[in-house]
Structures are given as structure tokens and as C-alpha cells.
C-alpha positions in Angstrom: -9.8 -86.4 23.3 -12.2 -89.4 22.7 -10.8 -90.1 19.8 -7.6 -89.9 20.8 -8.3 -92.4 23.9 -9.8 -94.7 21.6 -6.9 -95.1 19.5 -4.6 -95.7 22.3 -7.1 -98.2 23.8 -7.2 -100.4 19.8 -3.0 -100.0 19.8 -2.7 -101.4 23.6 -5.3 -104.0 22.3 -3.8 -104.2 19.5 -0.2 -105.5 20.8 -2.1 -107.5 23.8 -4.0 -109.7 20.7 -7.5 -108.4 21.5 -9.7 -108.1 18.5 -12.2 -105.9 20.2 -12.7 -102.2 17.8 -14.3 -99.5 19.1 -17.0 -97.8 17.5 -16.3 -93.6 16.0 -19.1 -91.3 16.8 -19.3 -88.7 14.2 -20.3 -85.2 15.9 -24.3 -85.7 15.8 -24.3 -88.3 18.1 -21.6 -86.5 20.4 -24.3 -83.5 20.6 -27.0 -86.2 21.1 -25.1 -88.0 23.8 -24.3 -84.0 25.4 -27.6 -83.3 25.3 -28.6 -86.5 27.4 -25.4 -85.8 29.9 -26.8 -82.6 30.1 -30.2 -83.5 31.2 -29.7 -86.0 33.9 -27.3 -83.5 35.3 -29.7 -81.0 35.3 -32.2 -84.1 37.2 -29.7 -85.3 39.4 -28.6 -81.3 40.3 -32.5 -81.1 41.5 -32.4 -84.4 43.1 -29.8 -83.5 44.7 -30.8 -80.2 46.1 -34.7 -81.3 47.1 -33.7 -84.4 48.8 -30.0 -82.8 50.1 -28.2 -85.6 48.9 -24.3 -85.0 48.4 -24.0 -87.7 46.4 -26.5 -86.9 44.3 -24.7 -83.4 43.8 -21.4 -85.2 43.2 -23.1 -87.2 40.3 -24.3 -84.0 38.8 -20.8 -82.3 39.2 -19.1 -85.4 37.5 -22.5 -85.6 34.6 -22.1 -81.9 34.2 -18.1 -82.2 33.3 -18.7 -85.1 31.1 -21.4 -82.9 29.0 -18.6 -80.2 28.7 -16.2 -82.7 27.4 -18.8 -84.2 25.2 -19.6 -80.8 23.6 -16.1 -80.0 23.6 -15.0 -83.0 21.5 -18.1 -82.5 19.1 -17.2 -79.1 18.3 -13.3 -80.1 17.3 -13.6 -81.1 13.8 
């Protein structure tokens, strides 16, 4: 899915004349990058829950799906 958004993103900037690439994780640093999702979802949950802070639950919700993703897309190949 990331990989797949970031080759629609180079084509669009492609035909637009932006030079800009964007850089290809390989699957280490998409476990790395889950692992840190994973954690301030896990701080932001408690934040969340000691302070009772919606927003601070939101955040977690939305870090939470973005560490499933992550792991998702790292375990593709």
C-alpha cells in the first residue's frame, strides 16, 4: 500500500515537472517505524485514559491503525 502510494505520488510528480523522489523503506525499517507507532499509541492510550482526554484517545486510535498498516505492509514481500 506504501509503495504503491508512493509511485502514484513520483507519476503525478512526474507529469507536473517535480523532481522530488521519494525514499523506499525495505521491511526492517517498516518493523522499526511499527514498533515506534506502536509505542506512542500505547503512551498516548494511557494519556488518554489517566487524564480522560478524547483527543488523546483519538490520537491513539488513529497511531494504533497506522502501526497495523505499517506491520501490514512489512510483512508483504
Amino acid at each position: 500500500m506504501i509503495r504503491e502510494i508512493n509511485q502514484k505520488i513520483n507519476a503525478i510528480n512526474k507529469k507536473i515537472g517535480v523532481n522530488v523522489t521519494l525514499p523506499k523503506d525495505d521491511n526492517e525499517s517498516l518493523r522499526k517505524h511499527a514498533k515506534i507507532n506502536g509505542t506512542v499509541a500505547t503512551v498516548l492510550l494511557g494519556a488518554g485514559i489517566i487524564f480522560n482526554s478524547k483527543g488523546l484517545l483519538v490520537l491513539s486510535a488513529l497511531a494504533g491503525i497506522g502501526t497495523y498498516f505499517t506491520l501490514r505492509e512489512s510483512k508483504r514481500d
